[in-house]
N, C-alpha and C positions, 0 to 999 in steps of 0.2 A: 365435289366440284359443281360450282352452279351450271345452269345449264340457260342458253342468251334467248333469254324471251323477248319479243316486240310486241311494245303495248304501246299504242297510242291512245293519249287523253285529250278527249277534244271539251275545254272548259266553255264555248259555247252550247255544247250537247245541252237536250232535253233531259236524255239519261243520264241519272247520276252517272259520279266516276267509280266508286266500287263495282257497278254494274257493267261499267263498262271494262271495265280487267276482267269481272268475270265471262263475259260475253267472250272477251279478245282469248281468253287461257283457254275456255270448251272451244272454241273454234281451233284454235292451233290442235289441241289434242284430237279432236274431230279426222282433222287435215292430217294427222301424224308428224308434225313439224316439235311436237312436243311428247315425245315414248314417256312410256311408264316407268316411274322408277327415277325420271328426271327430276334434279333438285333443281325449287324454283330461288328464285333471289331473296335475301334476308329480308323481311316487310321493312328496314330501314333502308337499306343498299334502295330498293325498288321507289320508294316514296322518296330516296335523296335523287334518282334515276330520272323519276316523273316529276319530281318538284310538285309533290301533292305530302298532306297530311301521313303518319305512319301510322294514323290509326283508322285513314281509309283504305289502306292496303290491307290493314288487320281484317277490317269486316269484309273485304272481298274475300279473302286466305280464308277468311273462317267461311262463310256463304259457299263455296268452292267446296270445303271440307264435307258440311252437310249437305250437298249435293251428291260427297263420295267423289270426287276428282281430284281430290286431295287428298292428302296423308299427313298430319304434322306430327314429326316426333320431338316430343319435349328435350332441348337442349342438340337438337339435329339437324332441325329444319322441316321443309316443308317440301313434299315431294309428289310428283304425281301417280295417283292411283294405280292399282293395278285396273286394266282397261276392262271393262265389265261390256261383253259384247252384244249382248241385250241392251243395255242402255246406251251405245253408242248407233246401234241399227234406229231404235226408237228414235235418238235425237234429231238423227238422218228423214228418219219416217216424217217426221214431225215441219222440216225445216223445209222439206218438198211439199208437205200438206198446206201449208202457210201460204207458198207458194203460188198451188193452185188455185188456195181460196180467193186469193186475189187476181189471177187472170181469168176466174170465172166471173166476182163482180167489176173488172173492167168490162168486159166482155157483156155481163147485161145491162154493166149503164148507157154502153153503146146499143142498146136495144136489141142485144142478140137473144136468141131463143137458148133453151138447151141444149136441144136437137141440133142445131149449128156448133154451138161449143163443143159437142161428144164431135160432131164430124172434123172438125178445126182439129182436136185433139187424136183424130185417129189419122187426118193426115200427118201431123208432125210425128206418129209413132210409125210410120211408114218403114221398113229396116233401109229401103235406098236410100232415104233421105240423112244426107249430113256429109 
């Protein structure tokens, strides 16, 4: 049984559209909206779904696979990974670090110092706060 994935394709995007299923399927998995072992939709079903190419859904499915978030078994489908807890801490690690990088150069194009940012950032880690 397939398992009801939401993928939106925005044909304005910069990012391609394989990139962007694959972005949308690690995030859902990420989120736990998509467990392991979930069978994802037939690269035809999915591309008649989106009203895109079936051989852009292939190269997401495959990009997916050799990423290891995927599984495809020949004559079965395509199914999600068993969830490898190291690489989903990493991806986490990774998605906060990105994060930061960029309200640290907001932060100095507004002419802030460091010494401000490290302070800015130990108020917001304050445990009252929130």
């Amino acid at each position: 049984m397939e398992t009801e994935i939401k993928i939106i394709v925005n044909n304005s995007s910069m990012q391609p559209i394989y990139e962007q299923i694959v972005c949308q399927v690690k995030a859902q998995v990420l989120a736990g909206t998509l467990a392991e072992g979930a069978a994802l939709p037939s690269v035809r079903t999915l591309a008649k779904e989106l009203k895109i190419s079936a051989l852009t859904v292939k190269k997401a499915y495959d990009c997916l696979e050799e990423e290891g978030c995927v599984v495809t078994v020949h004559g079965k489908g395509s199914f999600i990974a068993q969830a490898n807890a190291a690489l989903l801490e990493e991806e986490r690690r990774r998605r906060v670090e990105a994060d930061m990088e960029a309200a640290v150069a907001r932060g100095r194009s507004f002419g802030m110092r460091d010494e401000e940012l490290r302070e800015l950032l130990d108020l917001i880690l304050e445990p009252d706060r929130g």
